[in-house]
MIGURO-941847 format. One line per 4 residues: their letters; for each residue x, y, z of N, C-alpha, C, O. Coordinates in nm, 3 decimals, m for minus. Each point is the difference from the previous one (the first is absolute). Layout:
! MIGURO-941847
a) X/Y/Z/X/Y/Z/X/Y/Z/X/Y/Z | ...
//
This chain:
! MIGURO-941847
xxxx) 12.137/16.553/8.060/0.038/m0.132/m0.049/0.150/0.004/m0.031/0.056/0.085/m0.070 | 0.000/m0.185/0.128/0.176/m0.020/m0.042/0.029/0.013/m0.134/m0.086/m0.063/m0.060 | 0.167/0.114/m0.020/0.060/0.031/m0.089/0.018/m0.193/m0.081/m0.066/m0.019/m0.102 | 0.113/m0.046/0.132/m0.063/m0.136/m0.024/m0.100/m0.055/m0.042/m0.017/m0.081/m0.091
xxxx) m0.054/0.132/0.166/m0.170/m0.060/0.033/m0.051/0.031/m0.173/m0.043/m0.079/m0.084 | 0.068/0.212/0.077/m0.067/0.090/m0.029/0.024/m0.045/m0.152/m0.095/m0.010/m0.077 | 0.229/m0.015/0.040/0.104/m0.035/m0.131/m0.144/m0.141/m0.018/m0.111/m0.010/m0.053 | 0.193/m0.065/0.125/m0.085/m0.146/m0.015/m0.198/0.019/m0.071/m0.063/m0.049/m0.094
xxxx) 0.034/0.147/0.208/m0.153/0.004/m0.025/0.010/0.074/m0.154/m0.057/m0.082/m0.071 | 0.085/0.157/0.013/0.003/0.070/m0.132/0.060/m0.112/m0.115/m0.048/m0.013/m0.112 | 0.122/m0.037/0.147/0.048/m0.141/m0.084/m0.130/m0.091/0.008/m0.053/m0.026/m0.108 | 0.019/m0.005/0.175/m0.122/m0.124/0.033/m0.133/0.080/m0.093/m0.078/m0.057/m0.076
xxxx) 0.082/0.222/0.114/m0.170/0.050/m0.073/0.059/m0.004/m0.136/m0.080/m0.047/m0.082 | 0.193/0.080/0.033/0.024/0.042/m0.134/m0.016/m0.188/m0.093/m0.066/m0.018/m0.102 | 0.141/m0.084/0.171/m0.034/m0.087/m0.079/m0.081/m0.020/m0.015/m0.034/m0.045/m0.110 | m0.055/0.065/0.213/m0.212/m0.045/0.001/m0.022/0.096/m0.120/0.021/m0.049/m0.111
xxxx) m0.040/0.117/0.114/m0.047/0.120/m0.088/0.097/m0.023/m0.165/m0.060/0.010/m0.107 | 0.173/m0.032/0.112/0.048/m0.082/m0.146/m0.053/m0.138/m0.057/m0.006/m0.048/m0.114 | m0.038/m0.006/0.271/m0.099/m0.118/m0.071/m0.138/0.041/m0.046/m0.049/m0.034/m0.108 | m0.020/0.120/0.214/m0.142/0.007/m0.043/m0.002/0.116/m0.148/m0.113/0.027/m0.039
xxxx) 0.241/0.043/m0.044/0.004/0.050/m0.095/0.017/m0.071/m0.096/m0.038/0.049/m0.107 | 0.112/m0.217/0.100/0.041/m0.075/m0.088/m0.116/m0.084/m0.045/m0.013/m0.066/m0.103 | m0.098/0.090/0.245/m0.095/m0.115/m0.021/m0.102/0.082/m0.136/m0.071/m0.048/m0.087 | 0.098/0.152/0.113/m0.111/0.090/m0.073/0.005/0.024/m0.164/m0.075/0.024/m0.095
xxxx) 0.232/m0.049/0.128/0.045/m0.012/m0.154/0.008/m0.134/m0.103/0.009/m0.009/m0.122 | m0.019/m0.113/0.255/0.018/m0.123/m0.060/m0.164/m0.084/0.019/m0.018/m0.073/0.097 | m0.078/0.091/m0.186/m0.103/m0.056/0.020/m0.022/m0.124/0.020/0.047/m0.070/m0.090 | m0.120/m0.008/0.205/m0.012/m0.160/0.032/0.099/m0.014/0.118/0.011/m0.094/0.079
xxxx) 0.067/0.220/m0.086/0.132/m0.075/0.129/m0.062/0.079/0.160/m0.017/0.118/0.030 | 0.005/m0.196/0.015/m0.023/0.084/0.158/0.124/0.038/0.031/0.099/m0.040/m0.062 | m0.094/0.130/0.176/0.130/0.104/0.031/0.087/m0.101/0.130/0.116/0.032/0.024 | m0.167/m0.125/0.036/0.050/m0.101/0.008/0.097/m0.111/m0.001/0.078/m0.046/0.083
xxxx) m0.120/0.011/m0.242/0.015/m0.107/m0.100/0.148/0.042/m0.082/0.087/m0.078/m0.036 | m0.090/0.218/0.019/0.084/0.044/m0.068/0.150/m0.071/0.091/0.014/m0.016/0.121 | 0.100/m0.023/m0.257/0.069/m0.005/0.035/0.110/0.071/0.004/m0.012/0.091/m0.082 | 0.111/m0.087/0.136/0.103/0.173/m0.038/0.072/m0.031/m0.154/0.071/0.090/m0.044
xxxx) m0.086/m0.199/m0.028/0.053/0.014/m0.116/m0.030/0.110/m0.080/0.077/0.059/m0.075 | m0.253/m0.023/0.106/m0.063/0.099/m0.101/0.102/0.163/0.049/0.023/0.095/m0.074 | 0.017/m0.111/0.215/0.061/0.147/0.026/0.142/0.008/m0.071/0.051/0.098/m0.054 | 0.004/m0.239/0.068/0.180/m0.049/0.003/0.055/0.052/m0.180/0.100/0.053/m0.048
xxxx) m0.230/m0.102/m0.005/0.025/0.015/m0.153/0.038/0.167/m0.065/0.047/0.041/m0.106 | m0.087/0.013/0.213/m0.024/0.155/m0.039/0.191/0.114/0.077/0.047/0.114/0.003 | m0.032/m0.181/0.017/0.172/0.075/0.099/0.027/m0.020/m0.193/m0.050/m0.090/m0.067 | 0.151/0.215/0.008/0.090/m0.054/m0.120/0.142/0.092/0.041/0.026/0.088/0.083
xxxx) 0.042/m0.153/m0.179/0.158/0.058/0.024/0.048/0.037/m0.154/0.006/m0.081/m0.092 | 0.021/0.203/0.086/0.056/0.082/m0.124/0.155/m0.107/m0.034/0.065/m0.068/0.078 | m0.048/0.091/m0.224/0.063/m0.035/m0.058/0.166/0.047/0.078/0.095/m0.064/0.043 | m0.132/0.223/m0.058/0.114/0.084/0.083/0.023/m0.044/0.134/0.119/0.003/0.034
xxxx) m0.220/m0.053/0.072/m0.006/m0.038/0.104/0.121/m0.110/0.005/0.122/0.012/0.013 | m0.232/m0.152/m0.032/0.092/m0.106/m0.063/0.158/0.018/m0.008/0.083/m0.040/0.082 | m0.063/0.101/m0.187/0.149/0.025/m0.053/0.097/0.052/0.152/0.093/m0.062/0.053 | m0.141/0.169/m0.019/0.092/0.070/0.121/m0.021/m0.136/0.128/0.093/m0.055/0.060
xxxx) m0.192/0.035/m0.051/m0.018/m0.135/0.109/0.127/m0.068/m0.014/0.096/0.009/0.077 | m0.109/m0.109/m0.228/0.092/m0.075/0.023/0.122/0.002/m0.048/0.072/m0.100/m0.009 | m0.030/0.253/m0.034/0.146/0.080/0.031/0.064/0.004/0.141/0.122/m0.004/0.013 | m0.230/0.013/0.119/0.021/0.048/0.111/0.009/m0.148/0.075/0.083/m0.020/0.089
xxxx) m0.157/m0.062/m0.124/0.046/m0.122/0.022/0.109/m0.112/m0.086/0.008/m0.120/0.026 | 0.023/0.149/m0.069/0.127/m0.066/m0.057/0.135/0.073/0.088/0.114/m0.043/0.015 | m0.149/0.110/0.011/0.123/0.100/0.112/m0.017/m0.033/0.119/0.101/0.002/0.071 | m0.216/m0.039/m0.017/0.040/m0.091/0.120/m0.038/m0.146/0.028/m0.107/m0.059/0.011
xxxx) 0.215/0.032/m0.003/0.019/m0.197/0.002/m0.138/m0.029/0.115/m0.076/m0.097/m0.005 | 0.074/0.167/0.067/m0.103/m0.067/0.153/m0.154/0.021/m0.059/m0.106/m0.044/0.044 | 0.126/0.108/m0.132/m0.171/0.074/m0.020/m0.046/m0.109/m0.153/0.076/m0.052/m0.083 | m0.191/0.050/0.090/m0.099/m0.104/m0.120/m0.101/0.041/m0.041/m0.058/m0.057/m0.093
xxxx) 0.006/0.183/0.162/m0.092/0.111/m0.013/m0.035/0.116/0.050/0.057/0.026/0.106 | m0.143/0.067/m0.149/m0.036/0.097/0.055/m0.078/0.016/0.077/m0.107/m0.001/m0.060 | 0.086/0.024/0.208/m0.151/m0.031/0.078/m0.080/0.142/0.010/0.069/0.084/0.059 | m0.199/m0.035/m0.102/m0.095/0.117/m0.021/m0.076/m0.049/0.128/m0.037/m0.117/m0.003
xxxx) 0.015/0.176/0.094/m0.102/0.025/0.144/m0.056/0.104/0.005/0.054/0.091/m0.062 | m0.195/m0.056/0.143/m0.090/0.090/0.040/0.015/0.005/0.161/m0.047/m0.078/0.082 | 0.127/0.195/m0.063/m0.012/0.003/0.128/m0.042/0.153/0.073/0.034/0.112/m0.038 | m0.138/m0.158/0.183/m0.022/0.122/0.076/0.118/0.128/m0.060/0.118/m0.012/m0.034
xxxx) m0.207/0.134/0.039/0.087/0.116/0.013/0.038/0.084/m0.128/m0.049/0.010/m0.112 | 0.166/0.052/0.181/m0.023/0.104/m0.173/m0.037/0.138/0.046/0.013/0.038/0.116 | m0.066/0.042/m0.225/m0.036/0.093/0.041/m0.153/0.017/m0.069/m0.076/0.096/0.011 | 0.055/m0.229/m0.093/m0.137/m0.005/m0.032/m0.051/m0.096/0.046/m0.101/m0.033/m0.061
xxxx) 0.141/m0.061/0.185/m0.064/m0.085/0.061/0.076/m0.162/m0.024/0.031/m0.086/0.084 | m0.014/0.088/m0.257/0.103/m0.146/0.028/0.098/0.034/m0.106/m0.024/0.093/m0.077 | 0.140/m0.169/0.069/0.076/0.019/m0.038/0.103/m0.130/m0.089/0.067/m0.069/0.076 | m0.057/0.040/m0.214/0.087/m0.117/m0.014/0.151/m0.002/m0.009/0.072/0.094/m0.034
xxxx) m0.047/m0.178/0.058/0.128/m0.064/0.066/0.088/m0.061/m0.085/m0.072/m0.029/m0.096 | 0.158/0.000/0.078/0.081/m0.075/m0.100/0.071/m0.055/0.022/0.093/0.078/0.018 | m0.038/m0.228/0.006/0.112/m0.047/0.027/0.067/m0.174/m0.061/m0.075/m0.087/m0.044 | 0.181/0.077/0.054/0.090/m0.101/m0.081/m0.035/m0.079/0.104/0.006/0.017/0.122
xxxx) m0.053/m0.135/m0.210/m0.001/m0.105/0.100/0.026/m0.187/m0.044/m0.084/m0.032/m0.084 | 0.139/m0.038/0.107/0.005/m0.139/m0.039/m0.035/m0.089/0.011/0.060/m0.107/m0.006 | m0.252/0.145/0.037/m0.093/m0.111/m0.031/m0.131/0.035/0.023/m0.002/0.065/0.104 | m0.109/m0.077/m0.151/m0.114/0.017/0.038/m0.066/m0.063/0.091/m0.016/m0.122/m0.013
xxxx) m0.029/0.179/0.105/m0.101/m0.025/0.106/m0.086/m0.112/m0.039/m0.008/m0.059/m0.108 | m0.080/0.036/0.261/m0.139/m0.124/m0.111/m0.070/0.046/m0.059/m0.051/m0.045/m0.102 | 0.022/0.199/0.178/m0.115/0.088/m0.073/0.012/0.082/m0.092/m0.089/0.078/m0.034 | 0.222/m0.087/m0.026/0.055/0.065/m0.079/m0.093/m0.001/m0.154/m0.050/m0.111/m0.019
xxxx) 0.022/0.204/m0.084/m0.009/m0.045/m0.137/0.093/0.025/m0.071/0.033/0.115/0.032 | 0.019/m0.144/m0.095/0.083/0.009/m0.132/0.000/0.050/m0.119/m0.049/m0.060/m0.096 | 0.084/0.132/0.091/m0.044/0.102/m0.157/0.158/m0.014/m0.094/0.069/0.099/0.020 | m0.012/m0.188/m0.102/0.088/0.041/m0.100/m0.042/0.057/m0.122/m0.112/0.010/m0.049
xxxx) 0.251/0.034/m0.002/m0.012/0.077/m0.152/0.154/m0.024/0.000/0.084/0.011/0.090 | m0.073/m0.053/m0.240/0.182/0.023/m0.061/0.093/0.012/0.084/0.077/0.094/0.013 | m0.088/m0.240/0.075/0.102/m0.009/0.083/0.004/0.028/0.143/0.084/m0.042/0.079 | m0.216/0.143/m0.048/0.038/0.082/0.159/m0.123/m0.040/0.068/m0.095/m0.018/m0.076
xxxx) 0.082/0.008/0.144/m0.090/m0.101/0.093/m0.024/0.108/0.149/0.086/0.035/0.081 | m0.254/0.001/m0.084/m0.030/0.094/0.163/m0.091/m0.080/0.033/m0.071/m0.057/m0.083 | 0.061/0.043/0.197/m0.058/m0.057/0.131/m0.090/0.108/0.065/0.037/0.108/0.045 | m0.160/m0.157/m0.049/m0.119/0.127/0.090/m0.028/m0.125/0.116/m0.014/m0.121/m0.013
xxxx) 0.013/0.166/0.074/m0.079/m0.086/0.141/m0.193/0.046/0.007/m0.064/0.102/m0.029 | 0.044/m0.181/0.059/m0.177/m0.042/0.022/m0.053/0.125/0.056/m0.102/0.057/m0.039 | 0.180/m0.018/0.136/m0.068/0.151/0.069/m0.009/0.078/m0.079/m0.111/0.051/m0.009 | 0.207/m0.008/m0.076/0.052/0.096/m0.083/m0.091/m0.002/m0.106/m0.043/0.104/m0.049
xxxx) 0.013/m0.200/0.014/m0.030/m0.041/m0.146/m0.151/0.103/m0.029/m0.018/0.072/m0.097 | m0.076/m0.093/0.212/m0.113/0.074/m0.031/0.013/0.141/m0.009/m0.108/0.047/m0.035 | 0.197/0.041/0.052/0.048/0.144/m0.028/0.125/0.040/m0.127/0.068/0.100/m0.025 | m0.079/m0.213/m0.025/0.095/0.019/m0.127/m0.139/m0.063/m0.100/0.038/0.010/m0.117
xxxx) m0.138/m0.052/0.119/m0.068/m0.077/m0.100/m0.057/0.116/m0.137/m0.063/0.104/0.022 | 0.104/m0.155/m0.158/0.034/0.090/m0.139/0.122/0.077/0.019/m0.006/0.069/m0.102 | 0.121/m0.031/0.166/0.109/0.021/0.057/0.053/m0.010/m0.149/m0.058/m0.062/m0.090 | 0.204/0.148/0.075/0.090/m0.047/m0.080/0.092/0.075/0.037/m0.005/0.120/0.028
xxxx) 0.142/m0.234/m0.028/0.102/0.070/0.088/0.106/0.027/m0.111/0.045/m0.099/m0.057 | m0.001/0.224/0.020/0.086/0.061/m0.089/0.129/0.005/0.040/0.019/m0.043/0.114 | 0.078/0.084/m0.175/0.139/0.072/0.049/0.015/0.139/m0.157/m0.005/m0.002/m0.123 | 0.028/0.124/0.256/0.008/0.120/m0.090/0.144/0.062/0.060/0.026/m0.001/0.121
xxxx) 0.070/0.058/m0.231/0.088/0.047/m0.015/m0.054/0.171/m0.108/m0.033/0.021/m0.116 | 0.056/0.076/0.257/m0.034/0.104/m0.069/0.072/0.118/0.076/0.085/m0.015/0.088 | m0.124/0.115/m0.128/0.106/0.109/0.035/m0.034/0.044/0.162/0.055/0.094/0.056 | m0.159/m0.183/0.007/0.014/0.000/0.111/0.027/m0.127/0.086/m0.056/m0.030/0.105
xxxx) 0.155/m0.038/m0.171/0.066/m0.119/0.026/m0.086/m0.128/m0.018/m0.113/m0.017/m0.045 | 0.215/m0.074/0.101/m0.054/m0.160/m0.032/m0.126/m0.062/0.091/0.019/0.023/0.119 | m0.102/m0.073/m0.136/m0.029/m0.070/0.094/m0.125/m0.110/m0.066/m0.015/m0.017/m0.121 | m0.075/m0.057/0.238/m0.094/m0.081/m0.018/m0.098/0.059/m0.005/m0.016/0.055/0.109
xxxx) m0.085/m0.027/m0.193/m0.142/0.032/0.013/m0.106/m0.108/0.001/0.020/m0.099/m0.071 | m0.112/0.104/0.133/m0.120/m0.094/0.063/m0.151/0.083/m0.030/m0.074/0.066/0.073 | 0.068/m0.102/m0.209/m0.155/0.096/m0.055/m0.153/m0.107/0.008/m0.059/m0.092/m0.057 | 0.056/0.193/0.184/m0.115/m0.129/0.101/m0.164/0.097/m0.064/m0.022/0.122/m0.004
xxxx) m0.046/m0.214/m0.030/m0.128/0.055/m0.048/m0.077/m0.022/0.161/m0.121/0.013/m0.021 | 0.135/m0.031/0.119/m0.060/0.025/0.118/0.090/0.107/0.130/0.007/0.008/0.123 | 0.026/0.033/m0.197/0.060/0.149/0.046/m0.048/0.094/0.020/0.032/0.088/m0.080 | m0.105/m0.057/0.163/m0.048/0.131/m0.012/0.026/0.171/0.007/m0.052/0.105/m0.037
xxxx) 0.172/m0.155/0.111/0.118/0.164/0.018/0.128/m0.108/0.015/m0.002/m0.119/0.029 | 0.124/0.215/m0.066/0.077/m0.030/0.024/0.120/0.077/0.035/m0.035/0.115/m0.027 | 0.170/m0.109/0.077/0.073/0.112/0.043/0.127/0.027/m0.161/0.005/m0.049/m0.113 | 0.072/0.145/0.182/0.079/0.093/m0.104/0.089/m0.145/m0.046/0.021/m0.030/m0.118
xxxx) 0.026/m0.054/0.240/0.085/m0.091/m0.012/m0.012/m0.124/m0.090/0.088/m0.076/m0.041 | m0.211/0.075/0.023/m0.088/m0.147/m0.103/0.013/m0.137/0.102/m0.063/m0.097/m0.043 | 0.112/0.084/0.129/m0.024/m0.072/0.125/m0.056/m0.029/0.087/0.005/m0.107/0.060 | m0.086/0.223/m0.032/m0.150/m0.043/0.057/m0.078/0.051/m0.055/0.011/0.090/m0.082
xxx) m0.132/m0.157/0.132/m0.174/0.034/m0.026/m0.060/m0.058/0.056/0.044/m0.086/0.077 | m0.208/0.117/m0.100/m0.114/m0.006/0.076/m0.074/m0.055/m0.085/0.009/0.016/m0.122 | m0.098/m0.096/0.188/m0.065/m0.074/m0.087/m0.159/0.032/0.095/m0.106/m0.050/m0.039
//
């Protein structure tokens, strides 16, 4: 199966399977019925996050947010992405905090769901962390995983 195919089909079983887990947890709702608000509510953004966000955007005039994606690859299978961008998509959701504003897109969204996206400054430098409770391995880099 094409490397495509393959991305797509694992995206398509994993949302089925985040629905038929939500249904189980939400009694009366068929898996269905559910709407992605019940998943959307669950992405959060650290205080620390926030802050460096919209440090990094105030420095560039073109940018209005931060964009977080799930994409093929990695070395644990997918990998997120990060980038400045000056507007959200249709399928975009919207997550602010104190000023800084990230954008998950619809695909994405079912592999970040209970997610919380940090920023850590430590003696092994700066960066974004993404502490995904549907993770199941992940690499040295904190950039990819398997779900």
């Amino acid at each position: 199966m094409p490397l495509r195919l393959t991305i797509l089909h694992n995206v398509l079983t994993y949302w089925d399977g985040m629905l038929t887990r939500r249904a189980l947890r939400a009694p009366g709702k068929r898996a269905d019925a559910l709407m992605t608000t019940d998943v959307i509510d669950t992405v959060t953004l650290t205080e620390r996050a926030a802050r460096r966000i919209a440090r990094i955007v105030a420095k560039e005039p073109a940018a209005k947010a931060l964009r977080v994606s799930v994409e093929g690859g990695g070395c644990s299978g997918f990998s997120y992405k990060f980038d400045l961008t000056d507007a959200a998509g249709d399928d975009d959701v919207v997550i602010e905090r104190d000023g800084a504003t990230v954008y998950v897109d619809a695909v994405s969204l079912p592999f970040m769901a209970g997610s919380e996206i940090d920023f850590v400054d430590d003696l092994m430098g700066q960066s974004f962390q993404i502490r995904n409770p549907n993770a199941t391995a992940s690499c040295g880099c904190g950039t990819s995983f398997a779900v």
